[in-house]
PQR file with spaces between the fields and no chain letter, atoms N, CA, C, O and H, PARSE charges and radii, in Angstrom:
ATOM       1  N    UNK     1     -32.437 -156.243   33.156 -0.4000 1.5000
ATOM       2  CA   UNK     1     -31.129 -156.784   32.850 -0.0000 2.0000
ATOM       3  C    UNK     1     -30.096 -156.182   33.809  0.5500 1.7000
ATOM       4  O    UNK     1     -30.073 -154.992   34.121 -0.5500 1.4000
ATOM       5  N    UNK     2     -29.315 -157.040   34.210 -0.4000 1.5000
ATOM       6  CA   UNK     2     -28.490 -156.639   35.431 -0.0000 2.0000
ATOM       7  C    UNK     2     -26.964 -156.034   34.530  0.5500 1.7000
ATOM       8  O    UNK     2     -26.543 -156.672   33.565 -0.5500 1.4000
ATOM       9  H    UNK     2     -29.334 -158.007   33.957  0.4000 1.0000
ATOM      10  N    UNK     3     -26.324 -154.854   34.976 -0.4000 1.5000
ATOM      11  CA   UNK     3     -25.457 -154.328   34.527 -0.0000 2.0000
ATOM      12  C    UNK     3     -23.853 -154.020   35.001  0.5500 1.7000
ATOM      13  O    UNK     3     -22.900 -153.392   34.539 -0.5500 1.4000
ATOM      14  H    UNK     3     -26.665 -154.336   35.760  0.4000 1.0000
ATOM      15  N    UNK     4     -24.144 -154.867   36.238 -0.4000 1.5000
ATOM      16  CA   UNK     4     -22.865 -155.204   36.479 -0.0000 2.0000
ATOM      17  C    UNK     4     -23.235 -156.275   37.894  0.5500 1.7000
ATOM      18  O    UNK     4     -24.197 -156.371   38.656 -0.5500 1.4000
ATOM      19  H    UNK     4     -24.918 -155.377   36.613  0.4000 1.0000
ATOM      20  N    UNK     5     -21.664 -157.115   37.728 -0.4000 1.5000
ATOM      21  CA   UNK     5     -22.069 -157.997   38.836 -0.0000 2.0000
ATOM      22  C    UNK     5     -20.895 -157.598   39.874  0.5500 1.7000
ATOM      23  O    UNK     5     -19.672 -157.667   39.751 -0.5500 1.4000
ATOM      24  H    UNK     5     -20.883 -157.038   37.109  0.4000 1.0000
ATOM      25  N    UNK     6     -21.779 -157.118   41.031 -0.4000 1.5000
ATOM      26  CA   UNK     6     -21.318 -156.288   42.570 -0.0000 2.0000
ATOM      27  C    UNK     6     -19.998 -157.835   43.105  0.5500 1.7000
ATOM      28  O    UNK     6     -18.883 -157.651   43.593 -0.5500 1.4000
ATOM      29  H    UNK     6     -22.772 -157.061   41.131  0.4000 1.0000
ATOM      30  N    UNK     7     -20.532 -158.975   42.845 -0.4000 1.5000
ATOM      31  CA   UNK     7     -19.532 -160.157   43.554 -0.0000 2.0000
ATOM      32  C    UNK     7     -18.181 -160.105   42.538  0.5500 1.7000
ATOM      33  O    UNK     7     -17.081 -160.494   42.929 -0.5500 1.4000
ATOM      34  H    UNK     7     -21.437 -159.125   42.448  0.4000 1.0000
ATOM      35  N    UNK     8     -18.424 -159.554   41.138 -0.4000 1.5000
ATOM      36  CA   UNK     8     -17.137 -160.131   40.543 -0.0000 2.0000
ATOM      37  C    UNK     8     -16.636 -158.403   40.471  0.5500 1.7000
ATOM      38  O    UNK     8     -15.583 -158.246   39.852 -0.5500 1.4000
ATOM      39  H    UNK     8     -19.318 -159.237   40.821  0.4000 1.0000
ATOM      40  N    UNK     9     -17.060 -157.552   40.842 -0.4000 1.5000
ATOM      41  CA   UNK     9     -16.392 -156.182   40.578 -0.0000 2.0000
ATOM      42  C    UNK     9     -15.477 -156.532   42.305  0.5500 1.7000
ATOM      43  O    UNK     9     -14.282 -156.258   42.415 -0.5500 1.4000
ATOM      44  H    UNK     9     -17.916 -157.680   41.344  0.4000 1.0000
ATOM      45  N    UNK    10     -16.245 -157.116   43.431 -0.4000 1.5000
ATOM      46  CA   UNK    10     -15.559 -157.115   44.635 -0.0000 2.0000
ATOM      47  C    UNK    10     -14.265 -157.757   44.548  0.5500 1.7000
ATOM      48  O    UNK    10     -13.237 -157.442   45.148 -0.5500 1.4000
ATOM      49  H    UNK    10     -17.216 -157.338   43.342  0.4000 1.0000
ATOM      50  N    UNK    11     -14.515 -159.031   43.433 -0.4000 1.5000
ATOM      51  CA   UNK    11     -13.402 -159.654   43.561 -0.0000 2.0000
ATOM      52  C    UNK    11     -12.166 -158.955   42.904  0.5500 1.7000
ATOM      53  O    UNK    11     -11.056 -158.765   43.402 -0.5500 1.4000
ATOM      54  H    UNK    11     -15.350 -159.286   42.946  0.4000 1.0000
ATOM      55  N    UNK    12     -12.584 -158.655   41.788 -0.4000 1.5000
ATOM      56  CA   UNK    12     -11.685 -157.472   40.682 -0.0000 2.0000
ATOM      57  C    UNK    12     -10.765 -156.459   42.023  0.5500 1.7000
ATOM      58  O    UNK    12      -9.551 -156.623   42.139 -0.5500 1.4000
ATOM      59  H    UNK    12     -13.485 -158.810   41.384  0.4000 1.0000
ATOM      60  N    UNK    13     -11.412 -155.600   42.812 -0.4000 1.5000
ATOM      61  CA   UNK    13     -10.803 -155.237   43.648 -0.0000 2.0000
ATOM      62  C    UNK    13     -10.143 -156.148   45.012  0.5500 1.7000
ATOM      63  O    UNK    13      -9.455 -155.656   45.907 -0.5500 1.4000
ATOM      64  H    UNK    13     -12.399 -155.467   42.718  0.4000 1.0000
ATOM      65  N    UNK    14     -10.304 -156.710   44.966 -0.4000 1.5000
ATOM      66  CA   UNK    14      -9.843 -157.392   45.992 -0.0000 2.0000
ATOM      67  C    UNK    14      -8.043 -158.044   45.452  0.5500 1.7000
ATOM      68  O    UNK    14      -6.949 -158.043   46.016 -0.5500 1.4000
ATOM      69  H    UNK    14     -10.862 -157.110   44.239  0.4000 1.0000
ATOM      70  N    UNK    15      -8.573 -158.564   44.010 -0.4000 1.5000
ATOM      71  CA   UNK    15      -6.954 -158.599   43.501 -0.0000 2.0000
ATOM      72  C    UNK    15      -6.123 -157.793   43.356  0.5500 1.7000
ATOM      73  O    UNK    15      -4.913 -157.965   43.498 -0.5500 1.4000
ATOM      74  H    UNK    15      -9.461 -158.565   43.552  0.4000 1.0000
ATOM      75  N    UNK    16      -7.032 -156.196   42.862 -0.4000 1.5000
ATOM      76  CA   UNK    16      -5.866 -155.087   42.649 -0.0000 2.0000
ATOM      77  C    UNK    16      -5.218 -154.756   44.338  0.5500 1.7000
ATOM      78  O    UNK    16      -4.003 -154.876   44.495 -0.5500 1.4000
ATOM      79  H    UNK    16      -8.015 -156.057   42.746  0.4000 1.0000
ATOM      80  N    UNK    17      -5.883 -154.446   45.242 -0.4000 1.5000
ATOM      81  CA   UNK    17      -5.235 -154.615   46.211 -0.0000 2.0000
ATOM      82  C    UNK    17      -4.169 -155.443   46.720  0.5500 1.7000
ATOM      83  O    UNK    17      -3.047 -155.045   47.033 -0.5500 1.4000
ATOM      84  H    UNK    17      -6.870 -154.349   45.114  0.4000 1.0000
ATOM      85  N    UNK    18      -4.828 -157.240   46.811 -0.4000 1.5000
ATOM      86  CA   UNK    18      -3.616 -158.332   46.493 -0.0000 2.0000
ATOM      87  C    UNK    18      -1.953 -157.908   45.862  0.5500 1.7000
ATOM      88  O    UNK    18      -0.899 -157.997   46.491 -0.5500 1.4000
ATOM      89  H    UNK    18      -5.740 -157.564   46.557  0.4000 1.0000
ATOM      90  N    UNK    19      -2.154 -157.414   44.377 -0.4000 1.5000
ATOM      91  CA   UNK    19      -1.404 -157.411   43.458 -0.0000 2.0000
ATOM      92  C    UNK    19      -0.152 -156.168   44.690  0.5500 1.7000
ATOM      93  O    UNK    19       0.980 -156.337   45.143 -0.5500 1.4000
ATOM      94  H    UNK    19      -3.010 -157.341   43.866  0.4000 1.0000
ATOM      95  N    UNK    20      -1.216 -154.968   44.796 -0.4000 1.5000
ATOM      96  CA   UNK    20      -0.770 -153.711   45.076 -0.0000 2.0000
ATOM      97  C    UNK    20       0.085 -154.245   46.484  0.5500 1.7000
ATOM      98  O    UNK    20       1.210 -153.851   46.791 -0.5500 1.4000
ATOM      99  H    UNK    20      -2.136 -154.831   44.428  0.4000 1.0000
ATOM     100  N    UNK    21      -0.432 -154.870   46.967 -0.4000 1.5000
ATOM     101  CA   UNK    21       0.557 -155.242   47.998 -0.0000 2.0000
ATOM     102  C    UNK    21       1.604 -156.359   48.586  0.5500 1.7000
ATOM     103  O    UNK    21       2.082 -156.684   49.673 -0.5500 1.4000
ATOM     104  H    UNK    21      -1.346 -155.190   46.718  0.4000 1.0000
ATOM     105  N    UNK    22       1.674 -156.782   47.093 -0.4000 1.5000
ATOM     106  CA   UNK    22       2.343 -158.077   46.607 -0.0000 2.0000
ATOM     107  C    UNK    22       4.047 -157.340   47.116  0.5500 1.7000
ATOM     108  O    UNK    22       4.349 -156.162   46.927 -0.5500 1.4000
ATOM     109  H    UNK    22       1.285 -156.518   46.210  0.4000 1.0000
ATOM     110  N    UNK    23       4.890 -158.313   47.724 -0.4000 1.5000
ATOM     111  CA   UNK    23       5.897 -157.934   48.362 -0.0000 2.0000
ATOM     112  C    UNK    23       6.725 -156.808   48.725  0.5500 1.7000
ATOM     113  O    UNK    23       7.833 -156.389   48.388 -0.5500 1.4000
ATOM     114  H    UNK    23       4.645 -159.270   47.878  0.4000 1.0000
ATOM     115  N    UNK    24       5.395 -156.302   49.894 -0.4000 1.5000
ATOM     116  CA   UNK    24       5.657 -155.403   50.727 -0.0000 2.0000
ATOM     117  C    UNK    24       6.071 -155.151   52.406  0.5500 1.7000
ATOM     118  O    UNK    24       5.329 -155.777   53.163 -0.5500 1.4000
ATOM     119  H    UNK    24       4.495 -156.642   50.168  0.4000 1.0000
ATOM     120  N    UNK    25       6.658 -154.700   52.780 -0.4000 1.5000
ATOM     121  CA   UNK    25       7.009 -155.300   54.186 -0.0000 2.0000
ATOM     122  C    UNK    25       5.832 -154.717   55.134  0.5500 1.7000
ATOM     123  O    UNK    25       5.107 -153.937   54.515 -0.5500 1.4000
ATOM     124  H    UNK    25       7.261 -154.192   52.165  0.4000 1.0000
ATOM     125  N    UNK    26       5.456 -154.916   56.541 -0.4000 1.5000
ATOM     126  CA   UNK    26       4.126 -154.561   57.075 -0.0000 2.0000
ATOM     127  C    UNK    26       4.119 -153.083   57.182  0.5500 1.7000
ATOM     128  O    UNK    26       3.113 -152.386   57.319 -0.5500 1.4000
ATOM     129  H    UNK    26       6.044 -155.549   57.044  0.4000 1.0000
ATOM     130  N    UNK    27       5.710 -152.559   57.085 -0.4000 1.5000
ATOM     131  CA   UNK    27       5.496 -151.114   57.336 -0.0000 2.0000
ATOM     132  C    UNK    27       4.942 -150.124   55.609  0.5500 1.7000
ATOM     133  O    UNK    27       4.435 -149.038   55.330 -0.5500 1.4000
ATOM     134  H    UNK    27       6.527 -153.125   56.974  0.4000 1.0000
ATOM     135  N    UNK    28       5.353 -151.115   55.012 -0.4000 1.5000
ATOM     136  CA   UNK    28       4.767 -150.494   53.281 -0.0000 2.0000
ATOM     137  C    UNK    28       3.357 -150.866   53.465  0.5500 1.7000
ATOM     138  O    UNK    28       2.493 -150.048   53.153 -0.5500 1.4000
ATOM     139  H    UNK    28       5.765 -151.997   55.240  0.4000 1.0000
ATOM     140  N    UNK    29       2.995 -152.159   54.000 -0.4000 1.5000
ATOM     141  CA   UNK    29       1.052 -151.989   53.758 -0.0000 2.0000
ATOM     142  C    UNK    29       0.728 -150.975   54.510  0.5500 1.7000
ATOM     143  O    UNK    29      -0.088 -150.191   54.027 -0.5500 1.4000
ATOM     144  H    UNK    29       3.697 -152.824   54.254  0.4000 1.0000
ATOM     145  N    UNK    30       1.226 -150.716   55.794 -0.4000 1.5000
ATOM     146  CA   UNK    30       0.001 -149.970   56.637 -0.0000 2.0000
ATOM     147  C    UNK    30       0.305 -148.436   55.950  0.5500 1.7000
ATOM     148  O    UNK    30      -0.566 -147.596   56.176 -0.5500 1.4000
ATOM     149  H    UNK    30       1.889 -151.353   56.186  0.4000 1.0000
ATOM     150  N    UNK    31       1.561 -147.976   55.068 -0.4000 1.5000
ATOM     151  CA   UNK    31       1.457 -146.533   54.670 -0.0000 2.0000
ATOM     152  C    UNK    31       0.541 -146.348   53.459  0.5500 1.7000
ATOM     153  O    UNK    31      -0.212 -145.392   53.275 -0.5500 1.4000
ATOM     154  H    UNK    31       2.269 -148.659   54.884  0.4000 1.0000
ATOM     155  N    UNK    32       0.767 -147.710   52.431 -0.4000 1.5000
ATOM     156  CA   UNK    32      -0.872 -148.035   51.815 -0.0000 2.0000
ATOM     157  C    UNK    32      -1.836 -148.076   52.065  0.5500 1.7000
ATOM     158  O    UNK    32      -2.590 -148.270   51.111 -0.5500 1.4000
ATOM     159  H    UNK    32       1.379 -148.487   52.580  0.4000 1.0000
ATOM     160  N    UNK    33      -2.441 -147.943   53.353 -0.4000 1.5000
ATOM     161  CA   UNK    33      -3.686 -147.858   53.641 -0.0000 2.0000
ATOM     162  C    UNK    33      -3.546 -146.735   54.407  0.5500 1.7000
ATOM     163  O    UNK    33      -4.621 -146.212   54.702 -0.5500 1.4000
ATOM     164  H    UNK    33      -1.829 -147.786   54.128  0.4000 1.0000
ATOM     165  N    UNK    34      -2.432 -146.124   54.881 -0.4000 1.5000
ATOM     166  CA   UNK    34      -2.948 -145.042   55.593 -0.0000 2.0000
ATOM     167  C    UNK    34      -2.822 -143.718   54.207  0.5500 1.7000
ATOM     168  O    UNK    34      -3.506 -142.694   54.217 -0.5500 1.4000
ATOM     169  H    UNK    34      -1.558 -146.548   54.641  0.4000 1.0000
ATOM     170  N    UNK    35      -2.157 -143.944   53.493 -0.4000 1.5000
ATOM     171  CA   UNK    35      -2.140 -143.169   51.995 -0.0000 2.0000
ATOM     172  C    UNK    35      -3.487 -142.863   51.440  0.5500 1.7000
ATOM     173  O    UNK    35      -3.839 -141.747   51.058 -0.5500 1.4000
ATOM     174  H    UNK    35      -1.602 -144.776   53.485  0.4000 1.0000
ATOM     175  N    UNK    36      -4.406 -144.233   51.423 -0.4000 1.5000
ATOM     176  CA   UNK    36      -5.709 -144.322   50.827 -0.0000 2.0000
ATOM     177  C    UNK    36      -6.810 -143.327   51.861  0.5500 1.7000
ATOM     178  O    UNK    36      -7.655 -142.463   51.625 -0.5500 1.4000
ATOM     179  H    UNK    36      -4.121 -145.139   51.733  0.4000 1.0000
ATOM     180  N    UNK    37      -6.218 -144.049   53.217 -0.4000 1.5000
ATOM     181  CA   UNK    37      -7.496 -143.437   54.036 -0.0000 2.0000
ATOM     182  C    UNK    37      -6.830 -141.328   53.686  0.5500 1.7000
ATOM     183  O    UNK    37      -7.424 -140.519   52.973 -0.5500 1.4000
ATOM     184  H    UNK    37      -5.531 -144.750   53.409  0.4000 1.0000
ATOM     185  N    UNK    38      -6.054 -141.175   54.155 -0.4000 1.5000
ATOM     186  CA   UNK    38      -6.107 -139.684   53.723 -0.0000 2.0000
ATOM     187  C    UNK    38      -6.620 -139.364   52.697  0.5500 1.7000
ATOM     188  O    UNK    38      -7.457 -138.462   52.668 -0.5500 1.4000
ATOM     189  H    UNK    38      -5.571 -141.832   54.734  0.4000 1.0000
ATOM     190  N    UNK    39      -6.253 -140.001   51.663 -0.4000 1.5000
ATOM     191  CA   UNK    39      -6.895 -139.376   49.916 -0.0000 2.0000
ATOM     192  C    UNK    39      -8.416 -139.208   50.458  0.5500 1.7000
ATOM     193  O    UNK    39      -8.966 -138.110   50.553 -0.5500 1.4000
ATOM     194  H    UNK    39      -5.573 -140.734   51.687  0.4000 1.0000
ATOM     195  N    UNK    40      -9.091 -140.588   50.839 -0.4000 1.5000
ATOM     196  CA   UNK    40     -10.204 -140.254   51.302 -0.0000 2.0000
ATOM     197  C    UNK    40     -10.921 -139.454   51.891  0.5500 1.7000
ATOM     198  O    UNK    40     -12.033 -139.089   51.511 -0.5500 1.4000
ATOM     199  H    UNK    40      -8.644 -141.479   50.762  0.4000 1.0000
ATOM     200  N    UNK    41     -10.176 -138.998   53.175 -0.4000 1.5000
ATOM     201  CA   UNK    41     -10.573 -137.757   53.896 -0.0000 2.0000
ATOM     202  C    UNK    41     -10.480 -136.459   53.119  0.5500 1.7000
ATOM     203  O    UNK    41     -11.496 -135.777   52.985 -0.5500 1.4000
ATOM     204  H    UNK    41      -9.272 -139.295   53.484  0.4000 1.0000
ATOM     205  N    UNK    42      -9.423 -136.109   52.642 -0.4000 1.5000
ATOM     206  CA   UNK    42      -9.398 -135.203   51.856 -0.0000 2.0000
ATOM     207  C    UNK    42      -9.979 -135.284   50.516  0.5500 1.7000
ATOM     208  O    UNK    42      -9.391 -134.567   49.706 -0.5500 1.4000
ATOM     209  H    UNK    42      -8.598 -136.663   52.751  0.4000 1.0000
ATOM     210  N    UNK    43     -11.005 -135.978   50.031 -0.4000 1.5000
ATOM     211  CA   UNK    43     -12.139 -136.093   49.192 -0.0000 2.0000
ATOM     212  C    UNK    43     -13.164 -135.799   49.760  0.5500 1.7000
ATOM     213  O    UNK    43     -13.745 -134.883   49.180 -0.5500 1.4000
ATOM     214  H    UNK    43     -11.482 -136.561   50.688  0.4000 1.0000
ATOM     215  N    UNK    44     -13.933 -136.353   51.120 -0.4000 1.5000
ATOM     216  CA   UNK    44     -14.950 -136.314   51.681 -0.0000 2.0000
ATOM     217  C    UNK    44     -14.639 -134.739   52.426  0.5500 1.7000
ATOM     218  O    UNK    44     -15.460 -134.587   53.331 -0.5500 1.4000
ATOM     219  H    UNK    44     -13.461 -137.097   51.592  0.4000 1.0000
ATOM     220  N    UNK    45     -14.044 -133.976   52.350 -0.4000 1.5000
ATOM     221  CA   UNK    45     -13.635 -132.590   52.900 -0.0000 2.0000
ATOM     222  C    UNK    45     -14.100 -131.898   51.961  0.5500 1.7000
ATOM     223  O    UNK    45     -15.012 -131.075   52.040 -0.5500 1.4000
ATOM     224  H    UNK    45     -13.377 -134.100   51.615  0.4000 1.0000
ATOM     225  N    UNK    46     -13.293 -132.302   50.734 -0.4000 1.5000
ATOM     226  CA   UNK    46     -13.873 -131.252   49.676 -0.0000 2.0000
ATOM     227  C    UNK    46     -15.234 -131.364   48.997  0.5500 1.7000
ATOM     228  O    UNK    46     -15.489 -130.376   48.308 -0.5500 1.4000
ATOM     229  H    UNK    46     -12.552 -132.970   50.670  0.4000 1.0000
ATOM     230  N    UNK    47     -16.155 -132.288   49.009 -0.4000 1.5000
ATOM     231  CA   UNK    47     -17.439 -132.673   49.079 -0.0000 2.0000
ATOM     232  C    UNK    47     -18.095 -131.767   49.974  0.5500 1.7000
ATOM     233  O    UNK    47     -18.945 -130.957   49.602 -0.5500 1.4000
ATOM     234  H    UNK    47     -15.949 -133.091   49.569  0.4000 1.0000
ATOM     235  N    UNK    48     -17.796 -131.871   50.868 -0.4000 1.5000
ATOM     236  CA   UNK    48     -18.504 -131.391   51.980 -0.0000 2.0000
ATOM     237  C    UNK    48     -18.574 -129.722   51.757  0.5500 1.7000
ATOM     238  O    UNK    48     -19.623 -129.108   51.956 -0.5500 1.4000
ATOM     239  H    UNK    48     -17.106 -132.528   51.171  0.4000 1.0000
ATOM     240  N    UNK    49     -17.379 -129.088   51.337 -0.4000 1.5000
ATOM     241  CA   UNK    49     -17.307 -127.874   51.061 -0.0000 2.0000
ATOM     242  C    UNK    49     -17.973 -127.595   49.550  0.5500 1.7000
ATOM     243  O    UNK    49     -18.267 -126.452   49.199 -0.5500 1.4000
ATOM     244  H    UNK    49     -16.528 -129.587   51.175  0.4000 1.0000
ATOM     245  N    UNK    50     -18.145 -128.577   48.829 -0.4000 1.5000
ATOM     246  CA   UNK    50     -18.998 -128.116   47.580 -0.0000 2.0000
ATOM     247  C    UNK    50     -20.375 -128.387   48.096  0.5500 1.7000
ATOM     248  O    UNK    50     -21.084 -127.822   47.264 -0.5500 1.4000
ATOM     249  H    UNK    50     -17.906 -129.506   49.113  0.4000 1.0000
ATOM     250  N    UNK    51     -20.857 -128.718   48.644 -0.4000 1.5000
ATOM     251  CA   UNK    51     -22.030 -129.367   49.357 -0.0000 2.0000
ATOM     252  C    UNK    51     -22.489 -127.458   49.966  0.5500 1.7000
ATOM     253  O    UNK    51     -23.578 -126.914   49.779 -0.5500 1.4000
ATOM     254  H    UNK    51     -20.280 -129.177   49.320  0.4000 1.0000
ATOM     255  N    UNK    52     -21.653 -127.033   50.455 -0.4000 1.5000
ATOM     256  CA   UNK    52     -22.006 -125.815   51.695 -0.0000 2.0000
ATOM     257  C    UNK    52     -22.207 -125.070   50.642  0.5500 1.7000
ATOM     258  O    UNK    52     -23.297 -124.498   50.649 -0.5500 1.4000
ATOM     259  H    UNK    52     -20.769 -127.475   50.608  0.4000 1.0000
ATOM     260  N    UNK    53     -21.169 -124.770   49.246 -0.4000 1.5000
ATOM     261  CA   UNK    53     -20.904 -123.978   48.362 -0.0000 2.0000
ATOM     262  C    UNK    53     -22.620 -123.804   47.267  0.5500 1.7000
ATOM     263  O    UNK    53     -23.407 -122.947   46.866 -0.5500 1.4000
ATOM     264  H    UNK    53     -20.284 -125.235   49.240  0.4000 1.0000
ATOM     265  N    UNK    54     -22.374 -125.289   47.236 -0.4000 1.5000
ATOM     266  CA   UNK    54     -23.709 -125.213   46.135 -0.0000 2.0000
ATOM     267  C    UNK    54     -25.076 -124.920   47.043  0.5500 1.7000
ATOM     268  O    UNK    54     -26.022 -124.518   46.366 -0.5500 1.4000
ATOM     269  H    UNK    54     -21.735 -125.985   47.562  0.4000 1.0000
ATOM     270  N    UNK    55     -25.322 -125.059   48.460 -0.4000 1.5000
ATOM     271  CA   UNK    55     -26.265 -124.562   49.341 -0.0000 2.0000
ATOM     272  C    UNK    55     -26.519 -123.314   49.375  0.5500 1.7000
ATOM     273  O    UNK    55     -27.620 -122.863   49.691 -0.5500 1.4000
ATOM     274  H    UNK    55     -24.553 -125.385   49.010  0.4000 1.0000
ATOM     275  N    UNK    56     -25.174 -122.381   48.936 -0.4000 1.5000
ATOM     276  CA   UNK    56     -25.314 -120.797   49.353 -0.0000 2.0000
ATOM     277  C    UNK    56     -26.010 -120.234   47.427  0.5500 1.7000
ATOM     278  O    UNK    56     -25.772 -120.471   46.243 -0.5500 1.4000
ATOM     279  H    UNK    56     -24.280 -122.747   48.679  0.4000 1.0000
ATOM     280  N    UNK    57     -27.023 -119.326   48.369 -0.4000 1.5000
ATOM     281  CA   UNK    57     -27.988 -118.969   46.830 -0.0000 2.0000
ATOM     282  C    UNK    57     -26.788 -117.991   45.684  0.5500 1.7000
ATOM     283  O    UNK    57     -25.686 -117.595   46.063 -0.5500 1.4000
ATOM     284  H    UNK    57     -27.216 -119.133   49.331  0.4000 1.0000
ATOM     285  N    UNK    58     -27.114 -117.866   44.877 -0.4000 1.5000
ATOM     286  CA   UNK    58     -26.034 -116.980   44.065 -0.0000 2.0000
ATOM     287  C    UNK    58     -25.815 -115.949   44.562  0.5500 1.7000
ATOM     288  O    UNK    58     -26.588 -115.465   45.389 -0.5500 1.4000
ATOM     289  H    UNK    58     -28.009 -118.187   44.569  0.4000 1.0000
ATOM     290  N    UNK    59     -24.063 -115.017   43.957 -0.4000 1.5000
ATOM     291  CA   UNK    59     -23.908 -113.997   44.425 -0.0000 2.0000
ATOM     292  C    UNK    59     -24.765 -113.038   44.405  0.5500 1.7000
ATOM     293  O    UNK    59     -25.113 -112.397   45.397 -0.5500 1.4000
ATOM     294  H    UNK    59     -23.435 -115.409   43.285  0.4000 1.0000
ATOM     295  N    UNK    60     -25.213 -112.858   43.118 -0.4000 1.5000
ATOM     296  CA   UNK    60     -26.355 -111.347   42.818 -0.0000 2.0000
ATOM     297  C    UNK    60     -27.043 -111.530   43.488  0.5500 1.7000
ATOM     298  O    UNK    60     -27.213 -110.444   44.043 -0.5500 1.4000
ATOM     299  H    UNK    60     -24.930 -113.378   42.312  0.4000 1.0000
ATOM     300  N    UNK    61     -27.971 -112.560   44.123 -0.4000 1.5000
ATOM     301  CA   UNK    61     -28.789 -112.448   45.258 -0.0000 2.0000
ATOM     302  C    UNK    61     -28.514 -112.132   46.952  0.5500 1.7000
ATOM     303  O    UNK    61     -29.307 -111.824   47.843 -0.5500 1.4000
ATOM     304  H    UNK    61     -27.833 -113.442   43.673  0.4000 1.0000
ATOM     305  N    UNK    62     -27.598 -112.269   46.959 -0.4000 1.5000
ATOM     306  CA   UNK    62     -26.517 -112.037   48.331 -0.0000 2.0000
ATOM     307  C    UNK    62     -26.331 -110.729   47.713  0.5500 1.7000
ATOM     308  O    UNK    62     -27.353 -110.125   48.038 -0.5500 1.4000
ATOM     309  H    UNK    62     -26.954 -112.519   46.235  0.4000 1.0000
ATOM     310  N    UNK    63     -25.771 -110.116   47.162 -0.4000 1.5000
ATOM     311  CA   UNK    63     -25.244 -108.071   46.811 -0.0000 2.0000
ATOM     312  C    UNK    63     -26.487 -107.605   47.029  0.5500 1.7000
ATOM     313  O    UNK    63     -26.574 -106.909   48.040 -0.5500 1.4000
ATOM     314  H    UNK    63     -24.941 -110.608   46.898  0.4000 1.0000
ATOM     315  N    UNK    64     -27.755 -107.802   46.244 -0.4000 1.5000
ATOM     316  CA   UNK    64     -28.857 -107.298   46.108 -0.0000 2.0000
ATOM     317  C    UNK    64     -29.161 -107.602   47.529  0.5500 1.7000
ATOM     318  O    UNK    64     -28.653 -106.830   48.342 -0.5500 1.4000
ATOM     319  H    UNK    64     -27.684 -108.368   45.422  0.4000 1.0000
ATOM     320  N    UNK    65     -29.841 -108.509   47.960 -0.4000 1.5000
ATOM     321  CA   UNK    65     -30.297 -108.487   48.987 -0.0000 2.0000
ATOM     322  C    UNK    65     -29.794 -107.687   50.546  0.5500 1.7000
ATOM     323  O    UNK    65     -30.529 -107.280   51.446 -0.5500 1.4000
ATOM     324  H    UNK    65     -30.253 -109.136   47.299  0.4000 1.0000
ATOM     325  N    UNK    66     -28.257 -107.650   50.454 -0.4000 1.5000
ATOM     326  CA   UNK    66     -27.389 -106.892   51.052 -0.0000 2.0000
ATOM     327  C    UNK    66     -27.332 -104.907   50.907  0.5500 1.7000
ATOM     328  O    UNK    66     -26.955 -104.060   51.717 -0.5500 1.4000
ATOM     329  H    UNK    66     -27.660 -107.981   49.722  0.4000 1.0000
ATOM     330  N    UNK    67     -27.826 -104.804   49.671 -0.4000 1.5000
ATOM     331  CA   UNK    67     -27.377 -103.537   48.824 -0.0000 2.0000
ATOM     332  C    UNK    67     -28.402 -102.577   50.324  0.5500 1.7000
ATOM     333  O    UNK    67     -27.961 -101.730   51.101 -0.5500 1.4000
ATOM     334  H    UNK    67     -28.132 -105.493   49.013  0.4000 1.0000
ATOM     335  N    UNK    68     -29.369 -102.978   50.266 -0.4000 1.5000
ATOM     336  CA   UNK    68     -30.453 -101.738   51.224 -0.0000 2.0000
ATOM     337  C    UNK    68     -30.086 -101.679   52.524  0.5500 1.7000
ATOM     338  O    UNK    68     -30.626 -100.880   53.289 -0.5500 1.4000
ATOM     339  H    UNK    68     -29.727 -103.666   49.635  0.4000 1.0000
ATOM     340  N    UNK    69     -28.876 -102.738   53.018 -0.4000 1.5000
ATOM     341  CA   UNK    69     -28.879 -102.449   54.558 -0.0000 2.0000
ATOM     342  C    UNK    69     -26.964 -101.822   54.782  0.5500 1.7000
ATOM     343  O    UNK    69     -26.399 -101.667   55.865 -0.5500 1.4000
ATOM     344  H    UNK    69     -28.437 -103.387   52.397  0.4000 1.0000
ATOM     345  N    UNK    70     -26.407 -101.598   53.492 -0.4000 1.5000
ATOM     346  CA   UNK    70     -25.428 -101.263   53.462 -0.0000 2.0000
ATOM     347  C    UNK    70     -25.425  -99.643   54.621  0.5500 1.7000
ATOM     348  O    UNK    70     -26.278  -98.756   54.654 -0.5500 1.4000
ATOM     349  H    UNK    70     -26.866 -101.724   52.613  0.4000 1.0000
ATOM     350  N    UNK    71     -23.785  -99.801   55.663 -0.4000 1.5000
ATOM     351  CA   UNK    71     -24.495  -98.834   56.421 -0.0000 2.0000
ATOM     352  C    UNK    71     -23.035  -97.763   56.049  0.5500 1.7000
ATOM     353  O    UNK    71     -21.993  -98.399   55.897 -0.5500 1.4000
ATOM     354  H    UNK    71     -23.092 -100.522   55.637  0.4000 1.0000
ATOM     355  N    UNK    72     -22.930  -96.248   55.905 -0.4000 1.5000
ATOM     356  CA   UNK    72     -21.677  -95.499   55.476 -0.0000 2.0000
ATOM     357  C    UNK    72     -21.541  -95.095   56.670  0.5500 1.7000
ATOM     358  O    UNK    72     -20.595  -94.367   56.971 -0.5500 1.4000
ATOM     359  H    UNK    72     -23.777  -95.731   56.028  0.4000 1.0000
């Protein structure tokens, strides 16, 4: 059973956009899309840094493993 339909969710967005840029002058769309594309980047940034974050093994294993080469 299919649980959502990908053509009518496209269209769904395609109006909120429409709507969102319903009488705007060209300099209000392009700060709407350049608004979106930043949010974006700065999503795919912080991904990327939970991505590195959740890669690194836990602290206690980093101290411990560290503890024997500690130099005074």
């Amino acid at each position: 059973m299919k649980t959502f339909d990908c053509v009518e969710m496209k269209r769904r967005g395609a109006e909120e956009v429409q709507q969102a840029l319903e009488g705007m002058t060209l300099e209000e769309e392009l700060g709407y899309w350049q608004s979106g594309t930043e949010e974006l980047q700065q999503r795919q940034q912080e991904l990327r840094l939970l991505r590195q974050i959740e890669a690194l093994p836990p602290p206690e294993l980093i101290t411990s493993a560290n503890a024997g080469t500690a130099q005074t």
